[in-house]
N, C-alpha and C positions, 0 to 999 in steps of 0.2 A: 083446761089447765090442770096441772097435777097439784093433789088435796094432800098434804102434809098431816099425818094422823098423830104426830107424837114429834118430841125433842128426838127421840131416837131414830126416828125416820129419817129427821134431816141429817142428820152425821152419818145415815147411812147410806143414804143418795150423795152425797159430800165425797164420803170413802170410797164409792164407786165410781165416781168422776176423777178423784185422784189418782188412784188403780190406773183407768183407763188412761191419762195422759201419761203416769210415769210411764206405761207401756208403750204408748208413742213416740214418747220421746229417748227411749232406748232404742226403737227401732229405727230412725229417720235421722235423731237428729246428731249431726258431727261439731265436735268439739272445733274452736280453732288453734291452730298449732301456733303460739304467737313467739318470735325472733327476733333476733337484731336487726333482721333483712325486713320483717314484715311492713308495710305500707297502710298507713291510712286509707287511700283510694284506692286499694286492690278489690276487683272484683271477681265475682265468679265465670266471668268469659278470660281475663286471665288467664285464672286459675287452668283453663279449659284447656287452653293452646298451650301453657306451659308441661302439661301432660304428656298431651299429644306429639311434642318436640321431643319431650326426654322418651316416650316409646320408640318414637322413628328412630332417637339414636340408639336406643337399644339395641333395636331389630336391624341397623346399620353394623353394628356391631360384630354381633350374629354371624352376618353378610360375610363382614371382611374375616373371621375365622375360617367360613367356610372356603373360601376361596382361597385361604391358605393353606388348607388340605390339600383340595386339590390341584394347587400348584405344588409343592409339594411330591404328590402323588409321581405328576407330571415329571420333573425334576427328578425323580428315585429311580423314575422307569427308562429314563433316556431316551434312543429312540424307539423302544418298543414299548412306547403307552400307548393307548388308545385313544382315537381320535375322540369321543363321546365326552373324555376326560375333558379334553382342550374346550368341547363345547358346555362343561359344564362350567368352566373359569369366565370362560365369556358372557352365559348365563347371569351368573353371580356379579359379572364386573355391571353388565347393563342395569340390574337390579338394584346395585348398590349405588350406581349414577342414577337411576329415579328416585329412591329413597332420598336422596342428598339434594335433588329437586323439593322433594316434599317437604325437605325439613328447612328449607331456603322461603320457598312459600308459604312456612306459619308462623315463622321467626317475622315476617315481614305482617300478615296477620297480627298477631302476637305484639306487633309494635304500635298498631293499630290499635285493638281493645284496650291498650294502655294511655293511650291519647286519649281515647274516649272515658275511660275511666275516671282518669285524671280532671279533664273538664266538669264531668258528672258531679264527681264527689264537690270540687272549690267551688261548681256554681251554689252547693248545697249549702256550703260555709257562706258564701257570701248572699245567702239569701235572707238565711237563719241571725247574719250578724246587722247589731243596730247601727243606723246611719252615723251617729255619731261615733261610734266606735272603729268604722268600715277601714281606717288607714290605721291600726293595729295589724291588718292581715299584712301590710308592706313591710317587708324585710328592712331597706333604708330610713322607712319613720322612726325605727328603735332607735336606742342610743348607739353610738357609735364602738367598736370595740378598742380596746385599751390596748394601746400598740407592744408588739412586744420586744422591742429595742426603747432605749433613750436617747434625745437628743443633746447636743455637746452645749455643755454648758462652762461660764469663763469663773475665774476664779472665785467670784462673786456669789454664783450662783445663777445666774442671767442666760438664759436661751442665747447662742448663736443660731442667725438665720440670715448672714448674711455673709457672701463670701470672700469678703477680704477678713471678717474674722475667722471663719473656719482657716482660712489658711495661717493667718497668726498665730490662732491655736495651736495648730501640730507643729506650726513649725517651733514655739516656746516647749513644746512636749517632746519630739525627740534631737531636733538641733537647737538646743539653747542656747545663748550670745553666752552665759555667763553660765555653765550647766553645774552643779554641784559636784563637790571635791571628792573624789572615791580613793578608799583605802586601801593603798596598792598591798599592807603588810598583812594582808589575809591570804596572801600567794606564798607568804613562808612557812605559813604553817600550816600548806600544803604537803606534805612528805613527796620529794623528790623519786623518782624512778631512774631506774639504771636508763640510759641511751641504749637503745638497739640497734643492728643495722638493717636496711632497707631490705626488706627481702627480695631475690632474684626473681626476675621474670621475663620470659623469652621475646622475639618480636610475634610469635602466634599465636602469643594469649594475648599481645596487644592487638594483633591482626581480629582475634575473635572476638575481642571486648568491643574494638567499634564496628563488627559486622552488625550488632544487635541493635546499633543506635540509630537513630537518624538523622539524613546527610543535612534537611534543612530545620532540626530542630533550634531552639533559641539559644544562639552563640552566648559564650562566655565572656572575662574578662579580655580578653583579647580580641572579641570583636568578629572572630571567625568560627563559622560553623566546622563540625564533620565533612563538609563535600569538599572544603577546600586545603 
């Protein structure tokens, strides 16, 4: 075992053990990027396949450029391109239909290590939490949330919840038997406008006006659609 010969010794065996991890951990270790998207149970096989997708579609990318050259190319030259051209479009198109395979089978991957993850981490929470506490992790055990309408209440203050008084209600709120007296003399001291006359319009702005509508949308006062 190693013999400490002084106070100074040990701070300086100490120092050199710090050294060496701050050095490790410059070199190794990655910060996490954390988001609004970030996840609790995201793991590093995720992490893996979310990569691996965004390369493929990179390099899909790439692809479809390429093939837009030389189509293109193709397209410039008319019929005097070369055939080699035509076999590079086909080339690139094959390519880019295996790529789009690939990125089909890690997405589906990808959906996988998220299942897994998912399981991994809540069996963790519900290992680590205490039995009596275990129906805190149920979403429906909380309180309930606080709705965000109101329900009709009578003049009292009293809940309606049942439907012959919901319909008394509105029908005392907008057809009242005895409704209150409205003051017609607030229409005088409107300031009148001159009368205008109708302004002219031919039968093919009427023709164009109902070309835009439809023949069975919901009829009017009179009960008849457009079609008829």
């Amino acid at each position: 075992p190693l013999e400490y010969e002084s106070a100074q010794h040990v701070e300086a065996i100490g120092t050199m053990i710090g050294t060496h991890l701050e050095r490790l951990w410059q070199q190794y270790a990655t910060l996490p990027k954390t988001t609004r998207h970030s996840k609790s149970w995201w793991s590093p096989e995720c992490s893996s396949f979310v990569k691996q997708i965004r390369d493929l579609r990179l390099y899909r990318k790439e692809l479809v450029a390429e093939r837009k050259q030389w189509q293109a190319r193709v397209v410039r030259e008319g019929e005097s391109f070369e055939m080699a051209w035509h076999q590079e479009v086909v080339r690139v198109t094959r390519a880019i239909a295996d790529v789009t395979s690939q990125i089909d089978r890690a997405t589906k991957q990808m959906k996988g290590a998220v299942r897994r993850a998912k399981r991994t981490f809540f069996d963790g929470v519900i290992a680590k939490t205490h039995k009596a506490r275990i129906w805190d992790l149920v979403e429906w055990t909380k309180p309930r949330k606080m709705a965000t309408s109101t329900g009709l209440m009578d003049r009292e203050g009293n809940p309606i919840d049942e439907p012959e008084k919901v319909s008394e209600t509105f029908r005392e709120q907008f057809t009242p038997a005895n409704p209150r007296p409205v003051d017609m003399s607030l229409l005088d001291e409107i300031p009148q406008q001159q009368e205008r006359d109708f302004p002219p319009f031919s039968k093919l702005e009427v023709r164009e006006a109902l070309a835009d509508t439809s023949n069975f949308s919901t009829p009017g006062p009179d009960h008849a659609s457009w079609f008829w």
